[in-house]
N, C-alpha and C positions, 0 to 999 in steps of 0.2 A: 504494500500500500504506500503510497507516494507520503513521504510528510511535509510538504511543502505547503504552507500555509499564506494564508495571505496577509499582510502585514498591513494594521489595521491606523499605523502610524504614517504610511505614504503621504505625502504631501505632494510629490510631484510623481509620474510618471512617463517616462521617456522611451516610446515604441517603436519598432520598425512598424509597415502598413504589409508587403505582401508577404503572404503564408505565416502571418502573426496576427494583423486584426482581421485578414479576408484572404481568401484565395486570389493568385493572380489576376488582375485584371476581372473582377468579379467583384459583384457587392456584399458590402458586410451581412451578415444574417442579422435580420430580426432580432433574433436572440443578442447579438454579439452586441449591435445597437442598444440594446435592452441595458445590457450589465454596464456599457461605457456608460447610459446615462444617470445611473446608480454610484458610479466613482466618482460621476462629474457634480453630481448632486449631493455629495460630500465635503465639497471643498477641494477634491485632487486636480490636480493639473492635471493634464494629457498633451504630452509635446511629442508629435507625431513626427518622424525621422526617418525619411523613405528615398529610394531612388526614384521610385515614381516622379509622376505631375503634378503639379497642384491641380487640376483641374480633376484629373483620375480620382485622385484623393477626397475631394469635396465632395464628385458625385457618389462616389463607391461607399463614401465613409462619415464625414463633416456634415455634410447637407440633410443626413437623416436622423443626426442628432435633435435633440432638441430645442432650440433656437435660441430658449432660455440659459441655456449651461453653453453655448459656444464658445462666449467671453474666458472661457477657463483652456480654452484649446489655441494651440499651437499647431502652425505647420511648416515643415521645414524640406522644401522637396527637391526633386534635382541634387539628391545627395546634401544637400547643406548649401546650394546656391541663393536660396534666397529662404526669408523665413516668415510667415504669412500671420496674421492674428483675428480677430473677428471682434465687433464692438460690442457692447449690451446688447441689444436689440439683436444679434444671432446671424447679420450682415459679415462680408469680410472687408476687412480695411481695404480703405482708397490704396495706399499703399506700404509694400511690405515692414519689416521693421527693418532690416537688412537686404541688400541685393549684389550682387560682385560681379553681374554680368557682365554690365555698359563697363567696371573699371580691369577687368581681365581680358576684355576683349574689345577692341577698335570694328569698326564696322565690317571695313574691307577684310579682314581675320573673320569675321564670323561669316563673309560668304565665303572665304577658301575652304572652313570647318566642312559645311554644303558639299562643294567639290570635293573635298576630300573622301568622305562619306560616300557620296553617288560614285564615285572613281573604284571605293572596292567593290559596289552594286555590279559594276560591267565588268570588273576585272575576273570577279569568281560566277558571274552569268545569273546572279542571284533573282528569285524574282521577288518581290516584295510585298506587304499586304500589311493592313493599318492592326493596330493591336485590338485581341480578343482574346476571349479565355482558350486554353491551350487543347480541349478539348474539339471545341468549334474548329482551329488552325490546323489541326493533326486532321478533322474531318474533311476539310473543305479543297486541303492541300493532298489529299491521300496520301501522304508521309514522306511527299517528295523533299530529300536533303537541302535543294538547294532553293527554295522556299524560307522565307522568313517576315518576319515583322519590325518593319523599321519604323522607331517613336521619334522623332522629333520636340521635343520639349523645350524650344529653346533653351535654356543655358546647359542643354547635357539631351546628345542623341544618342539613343539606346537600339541594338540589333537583336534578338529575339530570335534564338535557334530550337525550338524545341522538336525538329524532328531530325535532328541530327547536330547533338550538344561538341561533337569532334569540332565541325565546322567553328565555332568558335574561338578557338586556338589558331587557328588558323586568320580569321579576321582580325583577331587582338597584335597577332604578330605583324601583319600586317601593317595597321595604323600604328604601331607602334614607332615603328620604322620610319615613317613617315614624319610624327610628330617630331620623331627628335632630328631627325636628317634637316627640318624646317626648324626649329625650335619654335615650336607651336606651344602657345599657351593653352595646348590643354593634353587627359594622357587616357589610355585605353584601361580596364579593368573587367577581369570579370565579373559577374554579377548574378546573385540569385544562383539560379542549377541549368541554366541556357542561358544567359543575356551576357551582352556584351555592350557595357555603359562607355561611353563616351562622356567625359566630364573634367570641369575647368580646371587645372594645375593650380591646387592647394586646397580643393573644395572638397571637402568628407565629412563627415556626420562629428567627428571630433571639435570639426571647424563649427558647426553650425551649433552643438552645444556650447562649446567654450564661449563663443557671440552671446546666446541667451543670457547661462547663466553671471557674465560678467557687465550685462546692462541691469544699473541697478532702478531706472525710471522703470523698465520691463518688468522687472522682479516685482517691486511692488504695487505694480497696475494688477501683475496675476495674485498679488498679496501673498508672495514666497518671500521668506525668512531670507534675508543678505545673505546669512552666514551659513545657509542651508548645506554648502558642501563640508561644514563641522559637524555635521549633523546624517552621517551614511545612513543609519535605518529611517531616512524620512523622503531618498528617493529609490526608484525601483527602475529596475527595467528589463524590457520586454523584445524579446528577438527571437530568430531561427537559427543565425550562424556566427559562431560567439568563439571557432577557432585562431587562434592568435595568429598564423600564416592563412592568408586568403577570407578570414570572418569578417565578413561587411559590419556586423551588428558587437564585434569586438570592440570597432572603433568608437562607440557610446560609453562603454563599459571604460576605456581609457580617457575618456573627458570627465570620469566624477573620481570619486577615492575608491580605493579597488575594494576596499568594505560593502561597497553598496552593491546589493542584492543584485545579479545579471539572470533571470531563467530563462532556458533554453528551451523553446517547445521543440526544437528538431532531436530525434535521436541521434545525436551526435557522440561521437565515443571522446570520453573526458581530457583522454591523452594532447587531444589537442589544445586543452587551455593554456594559458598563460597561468603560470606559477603566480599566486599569491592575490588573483583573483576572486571575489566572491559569484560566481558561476556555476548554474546549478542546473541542471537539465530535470526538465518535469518527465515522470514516471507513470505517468496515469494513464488509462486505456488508451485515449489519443493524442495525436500531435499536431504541430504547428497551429493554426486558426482555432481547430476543432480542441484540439488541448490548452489554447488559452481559453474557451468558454468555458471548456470543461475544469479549467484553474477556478474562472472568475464565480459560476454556479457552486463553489465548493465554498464560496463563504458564506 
């Protein structure tokens, strides 16, 4: 039996969004909606921390909150590119709290980014298709490899291989090459268990907490304690891949003090954490989405 309890001191929490609050590119359940408006209806923060869009993110997840408790959410998307917030009234702000687009990138750079992007489209014969759930993609594509999903999000374009995750490796190296041969301000990663992000040089989820939690106008508009990182048992956080080499959702886990609680809904074998981490992988019948509800109904 799992003993993983839920800690009833949170003050803030700090989550990835796919295969943590919703399966890819799918919306949150009923249910999932349900429980976040039960934390948010607490007084918890929710500082959402995604590779996603913002836009994906509001419809899939934000928007079906409850308009009253919005004010307590945060969103930080494109990796940590920019960081979004919403007023009383369950609107979101005219604009972000933070953004590093326009100062990381010059205009004419962000249409080479474009061509760069379309250049490996022809180069490996790829055919492309806008993002959906990976079900739908596998069906529609009949599981041809060189088929994918290319996102555009402006500040960070994402490729989307799920019917052949090889291919991947292959595009990363790619752009890679590219990036640095140019010294292009921005660098290739993988992402998730198929995707391959495209995103600005110095922008990761490390970036976009450290930003939050060292604006103190921010902190107490969301009425969090200044000194909140003296304080480990009063944030938490929530992710799938929390391995120190290649864990996207690691890099959250190293913007607080390594006391603060990290659970891992993926079965991930422990070997790969970071020594002296608090990093806990949930044990209970399900995983990712389905075992954080299955977390959040266990209070």
């Amino acid at each position: 039996m799992n003993q993983i309890k839920y800690n009833s001191n949170t003050k803030l929490v700090i989550a990835d969004v796919d295969e943590t609050i919703a399966d890819v590119y799918t919306d949150a359940t009923p249910e999932m909606i349900n429980e976040l408006n039960k934390i948010l209806s607490n007084g918890t923060v929710l500082f959402l921390v995604s590779g996603g869009g913002l836009q994906s993110i509001r419809e899939r997840v934000t928007d079906k909150l409850d308009a009253k408790l919005r004010h307590k959410v945060l969103i930080a998307h494109c990796s940590g590119a920019e960081v979004w917030g919403f007023d009383d009234t369950g609107n979101i702000n005219e604009k972000p709290y933070y953004g590093v687009y326009d100062e990381k990138m010059t205009e004419v750079q962000k249409l080479r980014w474009r061509e760069i992007v379309n250049g490996i489209v022809t180069k490996h014969n790829l055919k492309v298709f806008p993002a959906m759930p990976k079900p739908k993609f596998k069906d529609i594509t009949n599981g041809d490899r060189l088929s994918v999903m290319l996102v555009d999000r402006g500040p960070q374009i994402t490729f989307e291989c799920p019917n052949d995750e090889s291919l991947r490796s292959v595009i990363l190296a790619d752009l890679e090459l590219i990036y640095k041969a140019e010294n292009f301000p921005a660098h290739a990663k993988l992402a998730g268990v198929f995707a391959v992000d495209n995103i600005l040089e110095g922008v990761n989820k490390t970036f976009a907490i450290n930003n939050v939690l060292s604006n103190n106008e921010l902190m107490a508009k969301l009425n969090l304690p200044l000194d909140i990182l003296d304080n480990p048992e009063s944030i938490e956080i929530w992710g799938d891949k929390f391995h120190e080499v290649g864990g996207s959702d690691f890099l959250m886990s190293k913007a607080v003090p390594a006391e603060v609680r990290s659970i891992d809904f993926r079965d991930e074998p422990t070997e790969g954490f970071a020594k002296g981490y608090n990093i806990v992988v949930w044990q209970g019948a399900k995983h990712l989405h389905e075992g954080l509800l299955e977390y959040l109904q266990s209070v």
